[in-house]
mmCIF file of the C-alpha atoms, coordinates in Angstrom:
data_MODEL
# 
_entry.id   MODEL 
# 
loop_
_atom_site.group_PDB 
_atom_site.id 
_atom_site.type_symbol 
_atom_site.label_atom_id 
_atom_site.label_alt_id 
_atom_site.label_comp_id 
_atom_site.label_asym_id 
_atom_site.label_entity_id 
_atom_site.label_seq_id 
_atom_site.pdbx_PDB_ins_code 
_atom_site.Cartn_x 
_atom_site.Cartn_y 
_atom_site.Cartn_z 
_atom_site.occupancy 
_atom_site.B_iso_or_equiv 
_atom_site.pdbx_formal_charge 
_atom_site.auth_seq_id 
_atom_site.auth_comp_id 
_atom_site.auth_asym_id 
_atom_site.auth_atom_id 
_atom_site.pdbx_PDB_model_num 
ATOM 1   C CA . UNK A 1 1   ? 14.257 18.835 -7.936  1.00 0.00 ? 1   UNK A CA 1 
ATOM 2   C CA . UNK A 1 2   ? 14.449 21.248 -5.149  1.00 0.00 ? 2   UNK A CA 1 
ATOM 3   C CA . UNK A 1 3   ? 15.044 21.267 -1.161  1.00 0.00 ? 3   UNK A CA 1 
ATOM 4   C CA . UNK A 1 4   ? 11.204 21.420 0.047   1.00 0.00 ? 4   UNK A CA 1 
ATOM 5   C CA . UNK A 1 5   ? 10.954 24.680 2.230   1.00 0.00 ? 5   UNK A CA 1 
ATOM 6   C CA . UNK A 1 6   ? 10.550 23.671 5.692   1.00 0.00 ? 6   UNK A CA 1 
ATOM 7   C CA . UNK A 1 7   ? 10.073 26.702 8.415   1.00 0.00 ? 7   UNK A CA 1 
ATOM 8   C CA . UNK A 1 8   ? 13.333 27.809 10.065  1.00 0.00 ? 8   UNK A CA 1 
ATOM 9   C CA . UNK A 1 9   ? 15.210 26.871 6.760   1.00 0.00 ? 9   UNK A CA 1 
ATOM 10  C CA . UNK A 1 10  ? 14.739 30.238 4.751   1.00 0.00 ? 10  UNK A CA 1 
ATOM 11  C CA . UNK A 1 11  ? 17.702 31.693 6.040   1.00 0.00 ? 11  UNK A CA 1 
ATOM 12  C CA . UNK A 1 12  ? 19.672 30.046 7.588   1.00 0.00 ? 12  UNK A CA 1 
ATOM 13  C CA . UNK A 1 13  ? 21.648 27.675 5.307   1.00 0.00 ? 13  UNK A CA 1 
ATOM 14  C CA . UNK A 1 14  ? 22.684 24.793 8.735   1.00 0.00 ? 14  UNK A CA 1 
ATOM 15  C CA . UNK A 1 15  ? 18.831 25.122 8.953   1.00 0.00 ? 15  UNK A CA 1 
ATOM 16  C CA . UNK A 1 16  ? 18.512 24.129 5.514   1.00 0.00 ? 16  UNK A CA 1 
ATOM 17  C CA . UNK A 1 17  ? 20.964 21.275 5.644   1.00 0.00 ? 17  UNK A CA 1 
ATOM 18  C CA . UNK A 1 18  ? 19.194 20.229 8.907   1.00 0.00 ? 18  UNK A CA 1 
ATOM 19  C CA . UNK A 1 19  ? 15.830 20.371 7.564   1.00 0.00 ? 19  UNK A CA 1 
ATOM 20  C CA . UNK A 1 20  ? 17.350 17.566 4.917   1.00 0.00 ? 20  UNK A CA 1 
ATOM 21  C CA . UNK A 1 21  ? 18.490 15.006 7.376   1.00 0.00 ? 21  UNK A CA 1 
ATOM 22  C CA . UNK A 1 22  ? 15.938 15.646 10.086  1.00 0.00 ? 22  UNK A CA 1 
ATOM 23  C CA . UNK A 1 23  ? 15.096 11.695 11.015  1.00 0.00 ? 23  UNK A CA 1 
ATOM 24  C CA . UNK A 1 24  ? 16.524 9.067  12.584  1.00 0.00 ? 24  UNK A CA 1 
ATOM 25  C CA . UNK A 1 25  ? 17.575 7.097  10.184  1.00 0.00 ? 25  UNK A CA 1 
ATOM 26  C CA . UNK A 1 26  ? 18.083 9.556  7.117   1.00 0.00 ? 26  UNK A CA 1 
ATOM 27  C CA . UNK A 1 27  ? 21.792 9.967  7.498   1.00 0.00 ? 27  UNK A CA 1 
ATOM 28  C CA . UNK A 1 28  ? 22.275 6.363  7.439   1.00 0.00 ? 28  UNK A CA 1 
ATOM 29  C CA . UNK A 1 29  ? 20.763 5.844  4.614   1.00 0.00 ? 29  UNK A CA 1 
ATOM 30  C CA . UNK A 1 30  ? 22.825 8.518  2.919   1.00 0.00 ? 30  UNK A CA 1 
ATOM 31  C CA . UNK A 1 31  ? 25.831 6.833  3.939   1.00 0.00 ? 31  UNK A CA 1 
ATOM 32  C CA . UNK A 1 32  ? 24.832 3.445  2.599   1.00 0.00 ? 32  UNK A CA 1 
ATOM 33  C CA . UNK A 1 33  ? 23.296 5.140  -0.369  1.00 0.00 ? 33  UNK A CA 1 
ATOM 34  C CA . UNK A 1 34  ? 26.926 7.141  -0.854  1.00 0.00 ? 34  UNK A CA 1 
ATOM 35  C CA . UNK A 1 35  ? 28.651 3.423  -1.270  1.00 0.00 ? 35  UNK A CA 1 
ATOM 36  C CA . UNK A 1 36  ? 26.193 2.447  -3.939  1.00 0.00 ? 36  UNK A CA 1 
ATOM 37  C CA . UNK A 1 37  ? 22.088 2.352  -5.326  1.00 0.00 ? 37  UNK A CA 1 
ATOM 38  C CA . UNK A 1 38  ? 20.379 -0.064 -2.820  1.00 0.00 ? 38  UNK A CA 1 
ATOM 39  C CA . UNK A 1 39  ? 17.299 -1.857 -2.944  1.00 0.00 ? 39  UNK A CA 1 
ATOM 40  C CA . UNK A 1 40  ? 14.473 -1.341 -0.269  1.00 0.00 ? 40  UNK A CA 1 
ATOM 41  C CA . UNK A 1 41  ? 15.267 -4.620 1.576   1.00 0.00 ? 41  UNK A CA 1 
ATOM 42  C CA . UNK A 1 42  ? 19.212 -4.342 1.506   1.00 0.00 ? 42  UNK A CA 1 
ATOM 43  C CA . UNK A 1 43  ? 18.628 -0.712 2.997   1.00 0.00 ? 43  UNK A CA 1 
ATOM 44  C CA . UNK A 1 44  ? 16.262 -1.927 5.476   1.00 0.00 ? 44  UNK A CA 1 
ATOM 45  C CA . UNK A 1 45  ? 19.096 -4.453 6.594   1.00 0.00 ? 45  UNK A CA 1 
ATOM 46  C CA . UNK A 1 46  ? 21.410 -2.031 6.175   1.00 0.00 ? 46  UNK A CA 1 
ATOM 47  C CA . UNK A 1 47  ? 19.510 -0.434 9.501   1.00 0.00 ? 47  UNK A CA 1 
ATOM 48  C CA . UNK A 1 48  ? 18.070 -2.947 11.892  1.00 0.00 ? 48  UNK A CA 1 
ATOM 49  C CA . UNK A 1 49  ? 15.301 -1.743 14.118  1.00 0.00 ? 49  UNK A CA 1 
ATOM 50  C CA . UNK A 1 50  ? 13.572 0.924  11.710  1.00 0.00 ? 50  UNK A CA 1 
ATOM 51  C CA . UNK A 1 51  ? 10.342 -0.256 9.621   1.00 0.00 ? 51  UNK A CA 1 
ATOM 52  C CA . UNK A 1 52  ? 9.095  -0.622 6.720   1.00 0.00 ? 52  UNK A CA 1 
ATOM 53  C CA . UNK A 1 53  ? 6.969  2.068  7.116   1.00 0.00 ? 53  UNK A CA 1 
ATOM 54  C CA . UNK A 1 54  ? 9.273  4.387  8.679   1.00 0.00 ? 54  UNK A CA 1 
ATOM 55  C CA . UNK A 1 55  ? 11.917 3.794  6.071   1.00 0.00 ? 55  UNK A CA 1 
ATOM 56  C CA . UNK A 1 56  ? 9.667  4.584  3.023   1.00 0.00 ? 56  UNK A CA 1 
ATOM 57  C CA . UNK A 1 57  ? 8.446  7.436  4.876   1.00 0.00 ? 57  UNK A CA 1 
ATOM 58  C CA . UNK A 1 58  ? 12.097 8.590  5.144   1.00 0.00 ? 58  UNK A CA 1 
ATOM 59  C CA . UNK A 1 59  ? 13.287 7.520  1.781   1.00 0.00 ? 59  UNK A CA 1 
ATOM 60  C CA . UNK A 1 60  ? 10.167 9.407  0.229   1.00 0.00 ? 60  UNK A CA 1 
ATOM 61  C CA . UNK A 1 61  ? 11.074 12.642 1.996   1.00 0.00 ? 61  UNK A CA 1 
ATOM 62  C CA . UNK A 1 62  ? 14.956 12.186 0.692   1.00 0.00 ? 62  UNK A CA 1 
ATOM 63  C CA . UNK A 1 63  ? 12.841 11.762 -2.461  1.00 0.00 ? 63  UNK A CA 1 
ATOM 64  C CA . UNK A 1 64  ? 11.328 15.233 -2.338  1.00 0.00 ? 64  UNK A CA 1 
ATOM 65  C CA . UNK A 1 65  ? 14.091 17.221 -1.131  1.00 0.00 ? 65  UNK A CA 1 
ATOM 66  C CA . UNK A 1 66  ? 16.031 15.875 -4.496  1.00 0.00 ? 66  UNK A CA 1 
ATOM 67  C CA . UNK A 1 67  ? 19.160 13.889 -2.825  1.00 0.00 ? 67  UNK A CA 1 
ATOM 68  C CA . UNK A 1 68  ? 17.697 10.443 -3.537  1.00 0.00 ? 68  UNK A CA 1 
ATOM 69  C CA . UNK A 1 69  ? 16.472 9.043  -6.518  1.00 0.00 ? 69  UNK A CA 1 
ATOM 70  C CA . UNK A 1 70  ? 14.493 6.184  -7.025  1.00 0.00 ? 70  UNK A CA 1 
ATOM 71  C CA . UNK A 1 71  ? 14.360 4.192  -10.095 1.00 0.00 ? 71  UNK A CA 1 
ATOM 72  C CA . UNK A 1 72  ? 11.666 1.403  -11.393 1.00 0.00 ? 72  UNK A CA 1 
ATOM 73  C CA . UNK A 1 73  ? 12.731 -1.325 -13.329 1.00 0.00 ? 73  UNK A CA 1 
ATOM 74  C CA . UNK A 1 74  ? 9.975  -2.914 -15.832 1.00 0.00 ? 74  UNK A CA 1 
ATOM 75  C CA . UNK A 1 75  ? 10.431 -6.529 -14.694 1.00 0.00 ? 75  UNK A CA 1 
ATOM 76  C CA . UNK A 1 76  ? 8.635  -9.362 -13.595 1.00 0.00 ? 76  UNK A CA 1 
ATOM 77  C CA . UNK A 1 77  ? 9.023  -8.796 -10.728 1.00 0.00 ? 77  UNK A CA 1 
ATOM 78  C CA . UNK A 1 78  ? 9.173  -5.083 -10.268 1.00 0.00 ? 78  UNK A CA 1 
ATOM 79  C CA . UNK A 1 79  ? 12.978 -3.798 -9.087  1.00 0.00 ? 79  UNK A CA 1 
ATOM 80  C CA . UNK A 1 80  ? 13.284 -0.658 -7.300  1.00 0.00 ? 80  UNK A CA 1 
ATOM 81  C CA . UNK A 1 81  ? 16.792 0.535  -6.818  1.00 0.00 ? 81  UNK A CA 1 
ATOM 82  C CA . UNK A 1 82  ? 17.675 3.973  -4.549  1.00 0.00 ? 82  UNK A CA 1 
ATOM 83  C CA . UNK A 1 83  ? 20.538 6.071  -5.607  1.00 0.00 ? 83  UNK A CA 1 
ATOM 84  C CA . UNK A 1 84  ? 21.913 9.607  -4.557  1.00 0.00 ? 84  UNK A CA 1 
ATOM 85  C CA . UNK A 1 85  ? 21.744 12.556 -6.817  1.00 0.00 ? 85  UNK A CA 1 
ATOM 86  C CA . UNK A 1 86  ? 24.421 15.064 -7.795  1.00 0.00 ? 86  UNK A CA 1 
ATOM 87  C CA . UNK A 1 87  ? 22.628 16.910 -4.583  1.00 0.00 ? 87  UNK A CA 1 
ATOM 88  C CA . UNK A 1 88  ? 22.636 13.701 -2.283  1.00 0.00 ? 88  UNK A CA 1 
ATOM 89  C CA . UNK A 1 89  ? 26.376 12.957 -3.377  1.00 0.00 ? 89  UNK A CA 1 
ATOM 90  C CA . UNK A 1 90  ? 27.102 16.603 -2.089  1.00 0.00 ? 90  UNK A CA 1 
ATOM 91  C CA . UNK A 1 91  ? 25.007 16.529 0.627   1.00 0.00 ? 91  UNK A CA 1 
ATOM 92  C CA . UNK A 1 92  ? 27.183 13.580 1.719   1.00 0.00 ? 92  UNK A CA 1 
ATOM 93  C CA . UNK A 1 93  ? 30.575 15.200 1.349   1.00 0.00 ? 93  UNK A CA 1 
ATOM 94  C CA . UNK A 1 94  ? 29.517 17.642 3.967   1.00 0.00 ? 94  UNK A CA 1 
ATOM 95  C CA . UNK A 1 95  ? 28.519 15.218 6.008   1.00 0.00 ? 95  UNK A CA 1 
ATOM 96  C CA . UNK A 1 96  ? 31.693 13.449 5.660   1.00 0.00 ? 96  UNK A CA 1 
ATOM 97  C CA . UNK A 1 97  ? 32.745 16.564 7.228   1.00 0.00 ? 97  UNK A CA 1 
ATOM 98  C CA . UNK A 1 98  ? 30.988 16.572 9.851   1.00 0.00 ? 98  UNK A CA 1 
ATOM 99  C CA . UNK A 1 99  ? 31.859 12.974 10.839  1.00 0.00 ? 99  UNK A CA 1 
ATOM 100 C CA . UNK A 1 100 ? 35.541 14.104 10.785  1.00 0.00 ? 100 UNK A CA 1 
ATOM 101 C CA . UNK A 1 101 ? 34.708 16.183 13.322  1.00 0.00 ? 101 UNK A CA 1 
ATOM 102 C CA . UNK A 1 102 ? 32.639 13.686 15.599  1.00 0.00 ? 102 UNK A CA 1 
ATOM 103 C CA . UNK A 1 103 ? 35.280 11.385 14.985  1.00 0.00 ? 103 UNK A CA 1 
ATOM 104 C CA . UNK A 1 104 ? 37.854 13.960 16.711  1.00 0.00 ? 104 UNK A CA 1 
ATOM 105 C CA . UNK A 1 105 ? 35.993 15.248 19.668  1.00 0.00 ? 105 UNK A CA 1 
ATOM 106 C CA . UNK A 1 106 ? 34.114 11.605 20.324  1.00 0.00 ? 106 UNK A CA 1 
ATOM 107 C CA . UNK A 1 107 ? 35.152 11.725 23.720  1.00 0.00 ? 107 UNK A CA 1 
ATOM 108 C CA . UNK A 1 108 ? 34.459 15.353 24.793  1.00 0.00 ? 108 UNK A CA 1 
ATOM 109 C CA . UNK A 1 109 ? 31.100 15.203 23.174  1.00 0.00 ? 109 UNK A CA 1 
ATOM 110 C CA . UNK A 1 110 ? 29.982 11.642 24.475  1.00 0.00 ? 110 UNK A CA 1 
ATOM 111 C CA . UNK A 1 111 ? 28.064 12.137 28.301  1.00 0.00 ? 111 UNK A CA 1 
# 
């Protein structure tokens, strides 16, 4: 699966990147997605105050772009479990990167 074109992101490759992660929550869930596959409700405690419906909007979109996979188990009951793909795995490495960086200038960044 492919990054979904979104406008801005055709040329610009921090576009691109930004495009992924646009959302509230969706770099959260990378994170706890990075540590290992989650279940919907473990995710949604994972990040109190977002919604049900707000969460599978965001995990669908992670979906689409290719950096999250999401697997159904044929049990009684059903199991879904959300993972990152080879794409989500490096998607988080850069964003490791970038946290690095957040971490270092915290307090000249932070009004």
């Amino acid at each position: 699966m492919a990054l979904t074109r979104r406008p801005g992101a055709d040329h610009c490759g921090v576009a691109a990147a930004m495009s992924v992660i646009d959302g509230k929550w969706k770099v959260s869930l990378l994170w706890a997605l990075g540590l290992c596959p989650r279940r919907f409700g473990e995710l949604r405690r994972m990040a109190p105050g977002i919604s049900e419906k707000v969460l599978a909007a965001q995990l669908r979109e992670l979906e689409a772009d290719g950096v999250v996979h999401r697997e159904v188990y044929e049990e009684v009951p059903p199991r879904v479990e959300y993972s990152l793909t080879p794409l989500g795995q490096d998607l988080n490495g850069a964003l490791a990167s970038l946290g690095e960086w957040g971490a270092r200038n915290l307090l000249q960044v932070t009004p």
